[in-house]
N, C-alpha and C positions, 0 to 999 in steps of 0.2 A: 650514819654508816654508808649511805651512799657514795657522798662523795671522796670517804677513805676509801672505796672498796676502786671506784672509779681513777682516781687519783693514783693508786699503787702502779693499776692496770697501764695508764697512759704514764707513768713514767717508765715502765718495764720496756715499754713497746715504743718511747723516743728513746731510748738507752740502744733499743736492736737496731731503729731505724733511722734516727733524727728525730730534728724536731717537727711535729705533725702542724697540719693548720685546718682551721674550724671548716664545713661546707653549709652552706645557704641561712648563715647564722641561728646555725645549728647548735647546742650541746653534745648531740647524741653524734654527729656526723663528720666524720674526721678522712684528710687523704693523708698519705705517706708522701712526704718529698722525694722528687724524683722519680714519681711513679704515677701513674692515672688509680691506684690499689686506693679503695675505699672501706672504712670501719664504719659500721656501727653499731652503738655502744650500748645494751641495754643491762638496766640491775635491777634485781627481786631480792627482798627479803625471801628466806629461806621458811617453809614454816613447817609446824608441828608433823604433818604426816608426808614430811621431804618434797616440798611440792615447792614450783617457784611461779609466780603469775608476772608476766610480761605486756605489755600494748605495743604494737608496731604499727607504725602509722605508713598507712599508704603512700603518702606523698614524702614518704622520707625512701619507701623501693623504688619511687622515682627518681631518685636520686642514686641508687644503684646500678637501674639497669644499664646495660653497655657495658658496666666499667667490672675490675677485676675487685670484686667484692667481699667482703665478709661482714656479716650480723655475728657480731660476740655479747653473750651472755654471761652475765657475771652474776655473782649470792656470796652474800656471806660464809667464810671456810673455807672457799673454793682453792684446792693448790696448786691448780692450772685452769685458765681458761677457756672457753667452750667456742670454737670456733665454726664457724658454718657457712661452705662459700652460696653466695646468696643464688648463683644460678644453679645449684643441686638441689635448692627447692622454689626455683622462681616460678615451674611452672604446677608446682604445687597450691602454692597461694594463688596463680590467675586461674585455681580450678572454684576457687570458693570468692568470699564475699566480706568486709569487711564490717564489725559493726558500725552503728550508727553514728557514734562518733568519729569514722575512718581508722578506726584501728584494729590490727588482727590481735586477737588477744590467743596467748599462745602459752601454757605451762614446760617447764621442765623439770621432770620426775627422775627422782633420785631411787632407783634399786640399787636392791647386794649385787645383781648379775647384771648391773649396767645403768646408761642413763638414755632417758627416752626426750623426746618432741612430742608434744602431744598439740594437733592443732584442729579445734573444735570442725564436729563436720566434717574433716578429710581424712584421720587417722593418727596414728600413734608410730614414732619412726626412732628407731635404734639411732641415736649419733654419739656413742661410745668413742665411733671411733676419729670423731671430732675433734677432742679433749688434747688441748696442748698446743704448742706452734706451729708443729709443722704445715697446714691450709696455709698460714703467713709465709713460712717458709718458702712452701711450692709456689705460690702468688709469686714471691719477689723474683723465686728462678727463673719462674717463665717471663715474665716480664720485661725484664731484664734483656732476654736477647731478641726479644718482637721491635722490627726496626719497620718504621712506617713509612711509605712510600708518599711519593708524592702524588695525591688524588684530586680528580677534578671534581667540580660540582655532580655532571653523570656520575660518574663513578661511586660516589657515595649515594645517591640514588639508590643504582646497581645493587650495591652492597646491604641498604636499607629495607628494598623492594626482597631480597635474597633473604635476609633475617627473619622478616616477617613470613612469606611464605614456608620455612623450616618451622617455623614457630605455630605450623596451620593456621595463616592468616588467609583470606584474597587480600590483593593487593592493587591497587589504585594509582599508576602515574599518569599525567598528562599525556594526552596521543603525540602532542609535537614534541616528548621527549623523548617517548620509546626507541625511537630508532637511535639517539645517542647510548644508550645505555650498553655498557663494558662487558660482555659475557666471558672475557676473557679472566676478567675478576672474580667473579661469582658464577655461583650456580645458577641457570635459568630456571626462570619462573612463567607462568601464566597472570594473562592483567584481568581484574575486571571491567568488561566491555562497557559499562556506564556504570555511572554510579549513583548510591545508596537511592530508594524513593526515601519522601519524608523531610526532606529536607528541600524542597523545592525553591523555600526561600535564602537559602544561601549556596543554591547548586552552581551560581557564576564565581563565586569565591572559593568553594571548593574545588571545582575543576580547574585551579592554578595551584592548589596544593601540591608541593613537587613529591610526598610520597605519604599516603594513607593505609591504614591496615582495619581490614573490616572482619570482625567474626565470620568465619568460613560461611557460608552457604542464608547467612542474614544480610539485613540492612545496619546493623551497630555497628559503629565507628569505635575501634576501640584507640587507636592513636595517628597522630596527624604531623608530620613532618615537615619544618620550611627549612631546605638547605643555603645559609645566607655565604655563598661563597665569596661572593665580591659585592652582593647589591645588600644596601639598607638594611639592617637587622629591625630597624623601624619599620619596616615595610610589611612584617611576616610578621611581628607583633599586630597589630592591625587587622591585618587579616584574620588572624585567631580569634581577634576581640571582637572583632563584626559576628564570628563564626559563635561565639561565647555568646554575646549579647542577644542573639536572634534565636538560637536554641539552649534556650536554659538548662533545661532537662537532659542535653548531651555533656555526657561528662568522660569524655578521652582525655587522653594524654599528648599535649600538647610541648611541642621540643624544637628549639630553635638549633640548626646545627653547625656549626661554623670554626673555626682556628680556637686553639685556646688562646690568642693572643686576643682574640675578639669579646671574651669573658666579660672583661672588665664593661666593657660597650655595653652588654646584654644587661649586664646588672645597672645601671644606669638608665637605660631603657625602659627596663619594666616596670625599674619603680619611678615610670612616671604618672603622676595622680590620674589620671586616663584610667590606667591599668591598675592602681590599688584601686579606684572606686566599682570598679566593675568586677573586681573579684581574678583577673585574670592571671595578677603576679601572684598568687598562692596554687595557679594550676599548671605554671609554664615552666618551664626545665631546659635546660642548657645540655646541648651533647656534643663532644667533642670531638673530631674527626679521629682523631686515636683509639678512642671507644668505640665509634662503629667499626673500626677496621679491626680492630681485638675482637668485640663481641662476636665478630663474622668469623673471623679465625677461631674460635672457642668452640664454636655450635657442629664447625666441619669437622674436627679434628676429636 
């Protein structure tokens, strides 16, 4: 039943849009051509007291963030689709924790008077009015007319360091770049004056990190950006992997950010046995210069 239910779903949705292509040899994770708009796919049996049990794995919202998003849910019966743009509840899910396995486990409840989110721990959320295409719809309008300028490495800095802080992060760039950074693009922000203790043994590798986001007012590193504009995408792999290898127990979110034309590099890169053996290509992420400058546009507007 799944993969009829699945199968219907993505030929309805290459029929509105094209035809779609896989992300990070994924099943669940799909882009729209011609568009940075990302799906993913998840299905529940349907059961006895209208309930449906879902897993969403964290390192697959990794693969969301930035970009114009949707997690669609599907079940059995279903006569329209449940759609949910991932950043009306992204900062829902960075409020909680996932299980042990990395996945948020997450029900949807079928009432007479509507349909619920129910997601353990944080609460119970009306998204009735989810139900159908139009979140696709609105995706592809806006998108559609977002025409992306031409940014330099500052710049997307700028715009990174800018995300973060709306996001209540501190935020962390190099001192010999601050004075580059574009405020004519973003909102200004505040830096932190040094960075994180605890990490003493890899403090000469992190203070070349071109942008860090640290839980407001701690020492936790929640994500670590290398912007690879023109230098080495090898180079910022490396770095993270010194940064991985030497703190085991830190587990950020690690994002190389670069042209999409440089994708294919990245993915070549990671999986070099370096980086499977050390666990690093299941934690690093590709972000698009298009995505930050969307994401940044999303959060003001």
């Amino acid at each position: 039943m799944t993969s009829e239910v699945k199968s219907i779903f993505l030929q309805e949705l290459s029929h509105r849009c094209g035809e779609l292509y896989k992300l990070a040899d994924s099943h669940s994770l799909f882009q729209i051509p011609g568009s940075n708009i990302r799906i993913y796919i998840r299905y529940s049996r349907l059961h006895n007291d209208n309930r449906t049990w879902y897993g969403l794995r964290e390192r697959d919202f990794h693969e969301l963030e930035g970009c114009p998003s949707i997690i669609c849910f599907l079940w059995e019966g279903q006569e329209d689709p449940l759609l949910i743009p991932y950043s009306d509840f992204e900062d829902v899910f960075q409020s909680t924790s996932p299980a042990d396995d990395g996945q948020y486990k997450v029900q949807i409840i079928l009432h007479e008077d509507g349909t619920e989110l129910y997601i353990p721990r944080v609460g119970r959320f009306n998204v009735e009015g989810y139900i159908g295409w139009r979140q696709l719809d609105n995706l592809l309008a806006i998108t559609s007319i977002n025409k992306l300028p031409d940014l330099s490495h500052s710049q997307i800095q700028t715009l990174l360091g800018s995300i973060g802080s709306n996001k209540s992060f501190d935020i962390w760039i190099p001192s010999s770049d601050r004075s580059q950074l574009d405020w004519m693009i973003a909102q200004q922000f505040d830096f932190r004056d040094i960075l994180p203790y605890g990490y003493e043994q890899v403090k000469n590798i992190l203070q070349e990190v071109d942008v860090i986001w640290l839980r407001r007012g701690s020492n936790d590193i929640h994500a670590l950006f290398e912007v690879e504009y023109s230098t080495p995408i090898y180079g910022g792999l490396l770095r993270f992997n010194d940064i991985h290898l030497i703190t085991p127990n830190l587990h950020p979110r690690f994002s190389i950010v670069a042209n999409n034309t440089r994708r294919s590099l990245f993915i070549r890169q990671l999986n070099r046995p370096t980086f499977r053996m050390s666990g690093l290509s299941e934690l690093c992420t590709f972000l698009e210069y298009a995505d930050v400058f969307n994401w940044y546009s999303r959060l003001i507007n």
